[in-house]
C-alpha positions as a Markdown table, in Angstrom:
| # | Residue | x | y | z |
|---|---|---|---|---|
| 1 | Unk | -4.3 | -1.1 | -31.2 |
| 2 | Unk | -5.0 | -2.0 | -27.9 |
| 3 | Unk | -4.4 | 0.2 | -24.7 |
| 4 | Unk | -2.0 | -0.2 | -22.1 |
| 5 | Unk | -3.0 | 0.1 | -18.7 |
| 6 | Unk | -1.9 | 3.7 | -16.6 |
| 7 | Unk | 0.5 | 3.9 | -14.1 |
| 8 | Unk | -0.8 | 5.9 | -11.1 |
| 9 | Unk | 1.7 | 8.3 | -9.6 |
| 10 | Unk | 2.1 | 8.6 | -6.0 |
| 11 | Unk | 3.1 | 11.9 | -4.3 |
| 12 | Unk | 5.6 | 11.3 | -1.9 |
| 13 | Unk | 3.5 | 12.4 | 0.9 |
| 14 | Unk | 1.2 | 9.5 | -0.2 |
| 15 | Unk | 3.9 | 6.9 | -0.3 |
| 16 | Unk | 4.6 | 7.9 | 3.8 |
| 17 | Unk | 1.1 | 7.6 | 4.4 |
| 18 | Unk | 0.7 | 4.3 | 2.9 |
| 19 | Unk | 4.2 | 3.1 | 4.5 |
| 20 | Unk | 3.6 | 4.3 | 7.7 |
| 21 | Unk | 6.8 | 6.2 | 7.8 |
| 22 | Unk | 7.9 | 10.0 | 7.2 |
| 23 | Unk | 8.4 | 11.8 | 4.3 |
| 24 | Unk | 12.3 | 12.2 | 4.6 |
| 25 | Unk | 12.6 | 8.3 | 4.9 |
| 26 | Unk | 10.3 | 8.2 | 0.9 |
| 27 | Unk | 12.9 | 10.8 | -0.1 |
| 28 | Unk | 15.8 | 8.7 | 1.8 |
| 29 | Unk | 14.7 | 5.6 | -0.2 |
| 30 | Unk | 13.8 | 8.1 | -3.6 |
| 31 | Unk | 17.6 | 9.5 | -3.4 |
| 32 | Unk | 19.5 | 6.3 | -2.4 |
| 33 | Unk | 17.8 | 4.3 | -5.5 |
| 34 | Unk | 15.7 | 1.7 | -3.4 |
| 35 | Unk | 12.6 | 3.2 | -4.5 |
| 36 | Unk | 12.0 | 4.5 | -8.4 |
| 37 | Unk | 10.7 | 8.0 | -8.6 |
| 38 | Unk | 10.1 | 10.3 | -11.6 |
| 39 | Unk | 10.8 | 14.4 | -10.8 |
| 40 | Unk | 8.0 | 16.2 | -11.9 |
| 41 | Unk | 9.5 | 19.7 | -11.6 |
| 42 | Unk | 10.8 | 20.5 | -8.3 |
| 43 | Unk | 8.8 | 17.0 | -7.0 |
| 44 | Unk | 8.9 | 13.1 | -7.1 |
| 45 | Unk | 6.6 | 10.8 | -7.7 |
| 46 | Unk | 6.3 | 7.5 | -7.2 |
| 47 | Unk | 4.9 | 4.9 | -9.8 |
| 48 | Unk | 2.7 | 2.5 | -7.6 |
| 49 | Unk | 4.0 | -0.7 | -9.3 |
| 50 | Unk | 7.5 | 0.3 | -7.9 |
| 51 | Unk | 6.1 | 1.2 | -4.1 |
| 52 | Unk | 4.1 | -2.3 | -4.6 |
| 53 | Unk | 7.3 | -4.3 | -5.9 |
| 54 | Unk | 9.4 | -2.6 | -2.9 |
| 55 | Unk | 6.7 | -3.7 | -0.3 |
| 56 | Unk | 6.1 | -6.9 | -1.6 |
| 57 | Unk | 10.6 | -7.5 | -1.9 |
| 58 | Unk | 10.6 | -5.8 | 1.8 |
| 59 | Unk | 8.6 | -8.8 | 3.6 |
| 60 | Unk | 10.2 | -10.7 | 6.1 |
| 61 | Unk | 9.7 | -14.4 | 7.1 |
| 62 | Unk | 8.6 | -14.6 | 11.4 |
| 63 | Unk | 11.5 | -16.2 | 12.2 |
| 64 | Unk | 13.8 | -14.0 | 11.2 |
| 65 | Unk | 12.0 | -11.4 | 13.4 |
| 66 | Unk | 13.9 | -13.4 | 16.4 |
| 67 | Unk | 17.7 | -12.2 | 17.2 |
């Protein structure tokens, strides 16, 4: 039987760190269902696979930077 790799769990204090951004906007994105979280008692966590697969769907081209 062969093992399956572990999903690491991000706090969500860890998620604003590595986004750059507060923790109310992880709980904004957590509670509108942008971001996958699992509750862990009273707290979320975030699966690292989902904060990658938001990042990587949140990119945006350079000229689209322009208005």
């Amino acid at each position: 039987m062969s093992e399956q790799p572990r999903t690491r769990f991000l706090t969500v204090a860890e998620v604003a760190e590595i986004m750059r951004v507060s923790r109310m906007t992880v709980y904004r994105l957590v509670h509108s269902g942008e971001m996958p979280a699992v509750r862990v008692g009273q707290s979320y966590r975030v699966p690292q696979d989902a904060l990658e697969q938001y990042l990587a769907a949140s990119y945006v081209e350079g000229d689209r930077l322009t208005s």
